[in-house]
FIROTI-500141 format. One record per residue: residue number from 1; residue in one letter; x, y, z of N, C-alpha, C, O in turn. Coordinates in Angstrom, 1 decimal, always signed. Example, Ala and Ser with C-alpha at 12.3 -4.5 7.8 and 13.67 -1.06 7.14 Angstrom:
FIROTI-500141
num  residu  nu  nv  nw  cau  cav  caw  cu  cv  cw  ou  ov  ow
1  a  +13.2  -5.7  +7.8  +12.3  -4.5  +7.8  +13.2  -3.3  +7.8  +14.2  -3.3  +8.5
2  s  +12.8  -2.2  +7.1  +13.7  -1.1  +7.1  +12.9  +0.0  +7.9  +13.4  +1.1  +8.0
This chain:
FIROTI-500141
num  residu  nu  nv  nw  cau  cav  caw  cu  cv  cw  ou  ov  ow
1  x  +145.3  +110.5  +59.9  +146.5  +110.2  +60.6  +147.4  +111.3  +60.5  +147.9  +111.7  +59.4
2  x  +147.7  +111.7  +61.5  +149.1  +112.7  +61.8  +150.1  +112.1  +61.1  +150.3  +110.9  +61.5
3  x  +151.1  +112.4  +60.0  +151.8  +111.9  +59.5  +153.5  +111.9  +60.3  +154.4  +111.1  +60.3
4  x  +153.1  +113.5  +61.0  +154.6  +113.5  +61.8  +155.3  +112.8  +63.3  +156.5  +112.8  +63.7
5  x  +154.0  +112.3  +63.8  +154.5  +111.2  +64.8  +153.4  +110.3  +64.5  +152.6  +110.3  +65.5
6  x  +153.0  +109.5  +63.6  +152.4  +108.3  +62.8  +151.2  +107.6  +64.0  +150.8  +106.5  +64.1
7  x  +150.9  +108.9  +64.9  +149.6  +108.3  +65.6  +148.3  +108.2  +64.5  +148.4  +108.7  +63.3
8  x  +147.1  +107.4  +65.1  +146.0  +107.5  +64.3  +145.4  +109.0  +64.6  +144.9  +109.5  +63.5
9  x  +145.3  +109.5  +65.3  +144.6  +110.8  +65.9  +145.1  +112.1  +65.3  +146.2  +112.6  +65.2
10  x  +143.8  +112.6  +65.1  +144.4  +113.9  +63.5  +143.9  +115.4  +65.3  +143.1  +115.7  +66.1
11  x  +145.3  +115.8  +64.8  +145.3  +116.7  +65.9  +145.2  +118.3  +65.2  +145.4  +119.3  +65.8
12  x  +144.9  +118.2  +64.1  +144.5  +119.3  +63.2  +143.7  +119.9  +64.1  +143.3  +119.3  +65.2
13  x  +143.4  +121.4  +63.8  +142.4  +122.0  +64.5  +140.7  +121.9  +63.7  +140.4  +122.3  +62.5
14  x  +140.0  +121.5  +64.5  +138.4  +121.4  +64.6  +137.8  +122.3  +63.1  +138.4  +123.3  +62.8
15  x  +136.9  +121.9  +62.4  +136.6  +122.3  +62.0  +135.1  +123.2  +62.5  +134.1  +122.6  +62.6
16  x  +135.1  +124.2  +62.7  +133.8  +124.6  +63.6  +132.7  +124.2  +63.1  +132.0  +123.4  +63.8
17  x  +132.3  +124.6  +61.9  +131.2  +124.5  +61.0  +130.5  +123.1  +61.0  +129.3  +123.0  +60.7
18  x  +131.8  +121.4  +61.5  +131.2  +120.5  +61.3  +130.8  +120.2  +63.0  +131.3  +120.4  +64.1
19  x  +129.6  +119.8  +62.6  +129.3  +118.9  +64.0  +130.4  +118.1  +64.8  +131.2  +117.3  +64.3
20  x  +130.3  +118.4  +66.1  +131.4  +117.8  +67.0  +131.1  +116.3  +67.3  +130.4  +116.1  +68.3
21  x  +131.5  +115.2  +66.7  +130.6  +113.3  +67.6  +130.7  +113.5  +68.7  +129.9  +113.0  +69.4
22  x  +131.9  +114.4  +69.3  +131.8  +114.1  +70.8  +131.0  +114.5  +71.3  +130.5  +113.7  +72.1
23  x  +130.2  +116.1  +71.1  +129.5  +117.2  +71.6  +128.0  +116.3  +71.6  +127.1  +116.2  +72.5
24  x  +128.2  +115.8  +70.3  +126.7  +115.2  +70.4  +126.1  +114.1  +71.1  +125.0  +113.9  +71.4
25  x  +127.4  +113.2  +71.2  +126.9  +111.3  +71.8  +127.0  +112.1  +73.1  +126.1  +112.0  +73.9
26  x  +128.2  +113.2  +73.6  +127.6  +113.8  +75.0  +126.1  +114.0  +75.1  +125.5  +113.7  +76.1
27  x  +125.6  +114.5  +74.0  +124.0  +115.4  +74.5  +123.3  +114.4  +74.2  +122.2  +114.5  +74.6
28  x  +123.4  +113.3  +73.5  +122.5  +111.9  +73.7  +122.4  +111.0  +74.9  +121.6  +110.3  +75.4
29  x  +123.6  +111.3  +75.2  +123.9  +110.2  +76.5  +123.3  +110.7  +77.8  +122.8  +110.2  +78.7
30  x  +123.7  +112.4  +77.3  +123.0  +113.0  +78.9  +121.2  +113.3  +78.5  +120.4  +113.6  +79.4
31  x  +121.0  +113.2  +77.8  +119.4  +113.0  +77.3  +118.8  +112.0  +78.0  +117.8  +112.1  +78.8
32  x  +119.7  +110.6  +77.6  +118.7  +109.6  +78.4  +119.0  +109.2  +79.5  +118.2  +108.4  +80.1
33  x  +120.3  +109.7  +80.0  +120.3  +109.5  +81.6  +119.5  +110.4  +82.2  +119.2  +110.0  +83.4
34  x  +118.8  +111.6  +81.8  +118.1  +112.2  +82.1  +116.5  +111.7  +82.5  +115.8  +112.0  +83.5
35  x  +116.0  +110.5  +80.8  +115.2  +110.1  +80.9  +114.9  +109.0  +81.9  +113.7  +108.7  +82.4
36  x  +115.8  +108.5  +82.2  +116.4  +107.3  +83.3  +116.3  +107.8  +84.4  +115.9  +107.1  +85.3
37  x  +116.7  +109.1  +84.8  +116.6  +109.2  +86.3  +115.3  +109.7  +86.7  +114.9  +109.6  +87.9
38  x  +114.6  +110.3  +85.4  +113.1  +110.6  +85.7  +112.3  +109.5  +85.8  +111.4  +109.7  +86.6
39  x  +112.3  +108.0  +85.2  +112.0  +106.9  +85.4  +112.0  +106.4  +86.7  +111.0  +106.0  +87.5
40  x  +113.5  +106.6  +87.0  +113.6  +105.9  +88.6  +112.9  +107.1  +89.6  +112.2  +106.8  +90.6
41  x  +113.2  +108.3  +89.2  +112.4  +109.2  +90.3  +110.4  +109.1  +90.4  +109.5  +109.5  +91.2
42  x  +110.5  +108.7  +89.5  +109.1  +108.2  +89.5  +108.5  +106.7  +90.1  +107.4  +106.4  +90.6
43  x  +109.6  +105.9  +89.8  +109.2  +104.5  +90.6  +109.9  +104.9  +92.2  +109.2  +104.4  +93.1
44  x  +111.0  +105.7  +92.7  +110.8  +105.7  +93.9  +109.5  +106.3  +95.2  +109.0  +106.1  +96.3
45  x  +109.3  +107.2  +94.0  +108.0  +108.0  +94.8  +107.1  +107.2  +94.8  +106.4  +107.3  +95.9
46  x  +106.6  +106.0  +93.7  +105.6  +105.2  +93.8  +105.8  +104.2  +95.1  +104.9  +103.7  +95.8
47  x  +107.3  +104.0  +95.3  +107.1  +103.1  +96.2  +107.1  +103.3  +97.5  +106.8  +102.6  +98.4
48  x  +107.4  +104.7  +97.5  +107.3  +105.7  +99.1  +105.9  +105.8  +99.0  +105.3  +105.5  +100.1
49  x  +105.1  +106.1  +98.2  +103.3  +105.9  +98.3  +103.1  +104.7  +98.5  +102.0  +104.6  +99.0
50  x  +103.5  +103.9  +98.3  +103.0  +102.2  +98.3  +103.5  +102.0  +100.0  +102.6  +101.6  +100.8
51  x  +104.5  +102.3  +100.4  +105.2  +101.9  +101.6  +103.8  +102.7  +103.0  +103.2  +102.2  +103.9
52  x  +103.8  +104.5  +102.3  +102.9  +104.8  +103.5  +101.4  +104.6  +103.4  +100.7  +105.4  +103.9
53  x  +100.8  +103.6  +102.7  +99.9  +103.7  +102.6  +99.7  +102.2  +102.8  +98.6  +101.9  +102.7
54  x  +100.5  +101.2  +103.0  +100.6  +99.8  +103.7  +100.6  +99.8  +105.0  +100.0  +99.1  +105.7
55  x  +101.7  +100.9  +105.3  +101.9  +101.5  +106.7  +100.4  +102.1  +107.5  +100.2  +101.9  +108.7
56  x  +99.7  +102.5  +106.8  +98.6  +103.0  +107.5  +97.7  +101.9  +107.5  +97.3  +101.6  +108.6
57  x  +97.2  +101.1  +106.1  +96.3  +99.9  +106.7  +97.1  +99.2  +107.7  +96.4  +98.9  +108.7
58  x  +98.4  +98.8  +107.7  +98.8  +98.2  +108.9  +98.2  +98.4  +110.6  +97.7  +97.6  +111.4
59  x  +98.6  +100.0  +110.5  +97.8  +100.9  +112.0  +96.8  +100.5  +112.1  +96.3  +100.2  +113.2
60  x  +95.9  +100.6  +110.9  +94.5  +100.7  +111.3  +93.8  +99.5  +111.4  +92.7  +99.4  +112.0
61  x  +94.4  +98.6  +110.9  +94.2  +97.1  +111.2  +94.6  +96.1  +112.6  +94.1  +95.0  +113.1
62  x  +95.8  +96.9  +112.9  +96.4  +96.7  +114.2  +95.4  +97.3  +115.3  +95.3  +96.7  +116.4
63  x  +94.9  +98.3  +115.3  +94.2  +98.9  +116.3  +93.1  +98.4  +116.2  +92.6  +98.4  +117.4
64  x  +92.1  +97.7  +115.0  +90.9  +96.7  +115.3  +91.7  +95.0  +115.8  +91.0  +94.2  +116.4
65  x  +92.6  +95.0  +115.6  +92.7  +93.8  +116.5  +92.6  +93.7  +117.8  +91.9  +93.1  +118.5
66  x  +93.8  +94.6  +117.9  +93.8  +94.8  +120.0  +92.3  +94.8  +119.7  +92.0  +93.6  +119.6
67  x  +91.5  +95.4  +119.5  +90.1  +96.4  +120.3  +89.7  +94.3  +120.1  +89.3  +93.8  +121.2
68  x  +89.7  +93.7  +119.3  +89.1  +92.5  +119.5  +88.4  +92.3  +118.0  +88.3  +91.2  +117.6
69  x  +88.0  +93.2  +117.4  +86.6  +93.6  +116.4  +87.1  +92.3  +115.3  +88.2  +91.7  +115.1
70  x  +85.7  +92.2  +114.7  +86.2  +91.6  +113.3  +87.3  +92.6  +112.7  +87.5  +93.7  +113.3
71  x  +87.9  +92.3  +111.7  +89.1  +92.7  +110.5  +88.9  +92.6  +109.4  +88.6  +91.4  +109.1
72  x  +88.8  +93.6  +108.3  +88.6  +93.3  +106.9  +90.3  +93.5  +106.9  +90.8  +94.4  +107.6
73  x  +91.0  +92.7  +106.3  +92.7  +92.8  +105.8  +92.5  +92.0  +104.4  +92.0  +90.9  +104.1
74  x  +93.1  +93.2  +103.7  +92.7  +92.9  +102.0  +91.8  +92.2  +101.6  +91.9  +91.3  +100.8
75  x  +90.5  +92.7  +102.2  +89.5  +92.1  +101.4  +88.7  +90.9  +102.1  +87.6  +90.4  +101.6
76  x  +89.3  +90.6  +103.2  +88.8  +89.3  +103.5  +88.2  +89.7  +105.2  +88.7  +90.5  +106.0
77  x  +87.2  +89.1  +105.5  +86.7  +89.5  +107.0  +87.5  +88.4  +108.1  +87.7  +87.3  +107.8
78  x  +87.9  +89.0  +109.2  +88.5  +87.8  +110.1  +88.2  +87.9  +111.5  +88.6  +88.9  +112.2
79  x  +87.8  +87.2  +111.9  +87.7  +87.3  +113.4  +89.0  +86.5  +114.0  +89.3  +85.3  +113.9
80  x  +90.0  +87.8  +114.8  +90.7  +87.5  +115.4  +91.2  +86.2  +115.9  +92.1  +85.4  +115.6
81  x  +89.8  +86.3  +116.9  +89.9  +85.3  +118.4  +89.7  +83.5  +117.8  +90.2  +82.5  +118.3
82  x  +88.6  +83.9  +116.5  +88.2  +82.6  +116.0  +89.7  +82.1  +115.0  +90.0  +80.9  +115.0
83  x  +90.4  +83.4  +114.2  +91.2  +82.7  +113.9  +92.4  +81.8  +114.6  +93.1  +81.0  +114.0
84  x  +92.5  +82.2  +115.8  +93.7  +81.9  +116.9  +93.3  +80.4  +117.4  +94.1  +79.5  +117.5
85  x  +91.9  +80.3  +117.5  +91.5  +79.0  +118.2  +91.2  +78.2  +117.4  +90.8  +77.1  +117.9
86  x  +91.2  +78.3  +115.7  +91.2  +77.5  +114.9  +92.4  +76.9  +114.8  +92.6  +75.7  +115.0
87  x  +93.7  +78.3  +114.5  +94.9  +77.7  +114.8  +95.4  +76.6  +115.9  +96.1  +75.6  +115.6
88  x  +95.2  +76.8  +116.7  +95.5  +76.1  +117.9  +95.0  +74.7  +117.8  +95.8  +73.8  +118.2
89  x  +93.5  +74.4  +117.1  +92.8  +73.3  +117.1  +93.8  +72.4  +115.9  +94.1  +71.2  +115.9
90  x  +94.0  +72.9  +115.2  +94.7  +72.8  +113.8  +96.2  +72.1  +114.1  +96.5  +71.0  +113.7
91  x  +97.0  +72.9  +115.0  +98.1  +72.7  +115.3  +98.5  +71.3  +116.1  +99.4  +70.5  +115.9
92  x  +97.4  +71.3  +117.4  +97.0  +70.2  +118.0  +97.3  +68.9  +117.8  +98.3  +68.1  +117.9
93  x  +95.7  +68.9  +117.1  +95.6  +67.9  +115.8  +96.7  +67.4  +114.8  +96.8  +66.2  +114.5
94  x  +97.4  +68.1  +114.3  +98.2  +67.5  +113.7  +99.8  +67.0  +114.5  +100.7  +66.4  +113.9
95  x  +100.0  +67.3  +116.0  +100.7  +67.0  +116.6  +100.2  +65.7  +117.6  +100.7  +65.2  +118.6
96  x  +99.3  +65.4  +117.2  +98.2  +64.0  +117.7  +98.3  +63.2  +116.5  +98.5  +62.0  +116.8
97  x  +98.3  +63.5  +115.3  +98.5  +62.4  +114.4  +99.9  +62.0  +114.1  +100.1  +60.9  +113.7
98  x  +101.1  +63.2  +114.3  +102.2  +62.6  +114.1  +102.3  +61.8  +115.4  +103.0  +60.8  +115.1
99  x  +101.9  +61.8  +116.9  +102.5  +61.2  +117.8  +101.2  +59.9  +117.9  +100.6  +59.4  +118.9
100  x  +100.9  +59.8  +116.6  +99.5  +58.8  +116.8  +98.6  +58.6  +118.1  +98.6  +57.6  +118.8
101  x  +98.0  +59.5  +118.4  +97.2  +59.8  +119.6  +98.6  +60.0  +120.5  +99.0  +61.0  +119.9
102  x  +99.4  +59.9  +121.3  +99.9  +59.5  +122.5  +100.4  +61.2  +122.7  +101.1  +61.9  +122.0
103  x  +99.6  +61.4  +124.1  +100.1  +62.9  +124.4  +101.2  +63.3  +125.0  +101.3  +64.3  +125.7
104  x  +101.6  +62.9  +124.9  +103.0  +63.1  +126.2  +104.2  +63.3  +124.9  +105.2  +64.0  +124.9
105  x  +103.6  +62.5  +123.8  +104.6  +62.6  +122.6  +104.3  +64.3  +122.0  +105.0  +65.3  +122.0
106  x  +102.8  +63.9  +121.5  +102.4  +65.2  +121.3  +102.7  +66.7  +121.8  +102.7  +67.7  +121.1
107  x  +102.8  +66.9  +123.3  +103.1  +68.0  +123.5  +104.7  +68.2  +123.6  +105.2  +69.3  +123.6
108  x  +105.3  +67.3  +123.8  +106.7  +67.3  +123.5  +107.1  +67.7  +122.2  +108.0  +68.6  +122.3
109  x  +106.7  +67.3  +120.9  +106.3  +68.4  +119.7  +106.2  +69.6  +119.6  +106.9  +70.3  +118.9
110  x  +105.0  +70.3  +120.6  +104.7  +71.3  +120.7  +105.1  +72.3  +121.6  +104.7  +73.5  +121.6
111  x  +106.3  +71.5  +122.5  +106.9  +72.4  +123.7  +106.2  +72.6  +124.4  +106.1  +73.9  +124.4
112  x  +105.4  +72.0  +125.2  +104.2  +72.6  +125.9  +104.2  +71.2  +127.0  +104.9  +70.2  +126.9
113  x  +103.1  +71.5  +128.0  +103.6  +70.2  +128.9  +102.3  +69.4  +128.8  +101.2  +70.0  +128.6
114  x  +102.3  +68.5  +128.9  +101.1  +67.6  +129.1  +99.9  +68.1  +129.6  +98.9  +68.1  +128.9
115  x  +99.9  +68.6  +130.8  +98.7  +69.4  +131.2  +98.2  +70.6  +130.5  +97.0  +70.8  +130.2
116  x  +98.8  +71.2  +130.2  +98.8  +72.6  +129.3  +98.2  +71.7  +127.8  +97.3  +72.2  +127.1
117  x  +98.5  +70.9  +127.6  +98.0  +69.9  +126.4  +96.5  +69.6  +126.3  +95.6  +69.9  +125.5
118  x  +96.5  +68.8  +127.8  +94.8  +68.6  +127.8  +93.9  +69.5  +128.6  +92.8  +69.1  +128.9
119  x  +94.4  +70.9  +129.0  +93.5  +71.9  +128.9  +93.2  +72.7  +127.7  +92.5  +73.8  +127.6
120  x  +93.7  +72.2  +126.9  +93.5  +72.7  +125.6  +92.5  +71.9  +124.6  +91.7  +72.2  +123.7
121  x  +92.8  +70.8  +125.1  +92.1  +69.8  +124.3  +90.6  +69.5  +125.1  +89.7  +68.9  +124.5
122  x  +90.5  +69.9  +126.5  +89.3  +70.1  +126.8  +88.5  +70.9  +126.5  +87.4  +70.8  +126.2
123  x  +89.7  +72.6  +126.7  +89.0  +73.6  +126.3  +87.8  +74.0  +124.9  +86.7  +74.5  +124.7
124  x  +89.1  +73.4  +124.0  +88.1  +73.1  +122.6  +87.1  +72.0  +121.9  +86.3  +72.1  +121.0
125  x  +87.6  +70.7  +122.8  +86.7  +69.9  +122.5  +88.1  +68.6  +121.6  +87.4  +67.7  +121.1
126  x  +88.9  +68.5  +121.5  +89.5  +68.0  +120.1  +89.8  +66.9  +120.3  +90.7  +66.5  +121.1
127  x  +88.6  +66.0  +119.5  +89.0  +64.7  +118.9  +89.4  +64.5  +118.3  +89.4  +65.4  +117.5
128  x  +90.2  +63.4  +117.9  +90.3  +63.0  +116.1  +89.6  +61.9  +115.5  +89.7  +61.7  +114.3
């Protein structure tokens, strides 16, 4: 304590010889922000590799669709056209059981018009 204006802070001059706290918790602190930004510079690059290389199965899975082809997408084989018309049979169907058979209910559900309903339901065949 400075005794001549009774602050806590000793305004003496530095002793050189002793280590500075300040000098040092500086060079700790900037150590591991150091270590930290190499952390994050490392998870952003993983995720810029993660992003273009989603990006590319994307393309290249988009371009066997148009063409029509089966699809392997992560692993799994898919036929397009078959999955669409499953869907559709799927969707149907369960717009027939909420309107318990009655079509006029059913495609009112589906936004679609009655005729557009039972060419669909011819086209696939769908009973319940």
């Amino acid at each position: 304590m400075n005794k001549s204006n009774g602050s806590s802070y000793d305004f003496s001059k530095p002793d050189l010889n002793q280590p500075n706290k300040h000098h040092l918790f500086k060079n700790i602190v900037s150590s591991e922000l150091e270590e930290n930004l190499s952390t994050v510079t490392d998870i952003i690059n993983l995720i810029i590799k993660s992003i273009y290389k989603l990006q590319s199965i994307h393309e290249n899975e988009t371009v066997l669709i148009e063409e029509g082809a089966k699809v392997n997408l992560l692993g799994l084989e898919v036929d397009f056209y078959e999955t669409i018309r499953l869907f559709k049979i799927n969707l149907i169907k369960n717009a027939l059981r909420k309107s318990k058979g009655r079509q006029n209910k059913a495609a009112k559900l589906l936004n679609i018009k009655k005729s557009t309903l039972n060419a669909i339901i011819k086209k696939y065949e769908i009973y319940l």
